[in-house]
C-alpha positions in Angstrom: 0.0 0.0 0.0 1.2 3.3 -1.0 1.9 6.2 1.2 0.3 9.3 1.5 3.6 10.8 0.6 4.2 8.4 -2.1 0.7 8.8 -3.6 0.4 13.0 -3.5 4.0 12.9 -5.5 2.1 10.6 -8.1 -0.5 12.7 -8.2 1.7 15.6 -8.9 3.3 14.3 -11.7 0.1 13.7 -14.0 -1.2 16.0 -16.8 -3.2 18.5 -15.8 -5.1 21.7 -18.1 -3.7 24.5 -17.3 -6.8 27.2 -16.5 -6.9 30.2 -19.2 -7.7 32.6 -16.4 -4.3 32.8 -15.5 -2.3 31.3 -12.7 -1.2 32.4 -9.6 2.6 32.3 -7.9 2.1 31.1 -3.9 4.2 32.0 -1.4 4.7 33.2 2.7 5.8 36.2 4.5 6.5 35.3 7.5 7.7 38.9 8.5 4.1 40.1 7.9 2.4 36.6 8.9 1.0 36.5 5.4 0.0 33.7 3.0 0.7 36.2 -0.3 -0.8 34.6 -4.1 0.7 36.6 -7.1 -2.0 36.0 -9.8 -1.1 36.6 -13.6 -3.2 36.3 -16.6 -2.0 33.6 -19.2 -3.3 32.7 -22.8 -3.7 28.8 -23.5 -2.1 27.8 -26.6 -3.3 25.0 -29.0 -0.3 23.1 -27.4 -1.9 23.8 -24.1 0.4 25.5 -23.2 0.4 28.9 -21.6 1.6 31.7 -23.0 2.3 35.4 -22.1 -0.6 37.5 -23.5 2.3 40.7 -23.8 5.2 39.1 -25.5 3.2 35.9 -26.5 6.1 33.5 -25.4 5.7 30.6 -23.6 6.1 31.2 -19.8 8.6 28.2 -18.5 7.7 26.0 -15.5 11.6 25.5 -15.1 13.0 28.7 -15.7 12.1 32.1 -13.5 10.0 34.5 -15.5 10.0 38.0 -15.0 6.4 39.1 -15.3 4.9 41.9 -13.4 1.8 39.8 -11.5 -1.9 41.2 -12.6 -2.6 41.4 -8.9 -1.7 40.6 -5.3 -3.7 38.5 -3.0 -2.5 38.5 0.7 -4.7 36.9 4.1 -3.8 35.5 7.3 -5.4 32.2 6.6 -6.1 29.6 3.7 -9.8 30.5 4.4 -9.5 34.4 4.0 -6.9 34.1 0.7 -10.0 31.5 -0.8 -12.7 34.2 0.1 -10.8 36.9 -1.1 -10.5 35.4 -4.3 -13.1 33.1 -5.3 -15.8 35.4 -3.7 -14.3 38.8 -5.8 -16.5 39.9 -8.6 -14.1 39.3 -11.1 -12.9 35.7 -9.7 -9.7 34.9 -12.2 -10.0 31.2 -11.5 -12.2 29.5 -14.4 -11.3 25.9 -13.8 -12.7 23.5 -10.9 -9.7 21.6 -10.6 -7.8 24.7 -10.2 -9.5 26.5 -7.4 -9.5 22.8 -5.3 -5.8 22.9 -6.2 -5.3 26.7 -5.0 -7.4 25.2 -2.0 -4.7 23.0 -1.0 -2.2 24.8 -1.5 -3.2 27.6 -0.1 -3.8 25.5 3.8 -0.2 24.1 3.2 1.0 27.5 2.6 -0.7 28.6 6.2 0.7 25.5 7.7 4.1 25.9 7.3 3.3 29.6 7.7 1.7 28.6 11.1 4.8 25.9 12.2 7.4 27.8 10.9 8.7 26.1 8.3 9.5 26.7 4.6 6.9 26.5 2.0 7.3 25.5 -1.8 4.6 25.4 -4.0 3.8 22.3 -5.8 
């Protein structure tokens, strides 16, 4: 029987759509005791992959882009960065599976924010 470990790093490694309303960059302040989410808007190509709307290049998962983010989301909990976000008028996230990932992500973000350890988004 697998791990929980073993199975999430499975999980991580599958193919996923990437959502045309942009992505967001996830990470802690722990100066400020913030969970901070840098969202920037993408364009899907007919590779599916996402490309910069400006330069129309294709932004790198392996390399660091220099983009300027669309906006900046910051909260003190998981809970209060989902609300801000999901519950804004102009809500950037258009795929299911992509606000349960932001979800998740978000509550490991506070938890290492919360323990004092270092988070990395996955």
């Amino acid at each position: 029987m697998k791990t929980v470990e073993q199975l999430d790093k499975k999980l991580s490694k599958r193919y996923i759509n990437l959502d045309p309303g942009g992505y967001f960059i996830i990470y802690i302040d722990s100066s400020q005791d913030l969970i901070c989410a840098k969202y920037f808007t993408n364009i899907i190509n007919d590779k599916g992959l996402a490309v910069d709307p400006e330069s129309r290049e294709v932004i790198s998962v392996k390399n660091k882009v220099t983009r300027n983010a669309d906006q900046i989301f910051t909260a003190r909990s998981a809970k209060e960065l989902c609300i801000k976000i999901i519950e804004n008028n102009n809500c950037p996230i258009t795929r299911l599976d992509h606000a349960a990932y932001l979800g998740r992500e978000f509550t490991k973000a506070e938890l290492a924010l919360t323990q004092g350890r270092k988070y990395i988004q996955d």
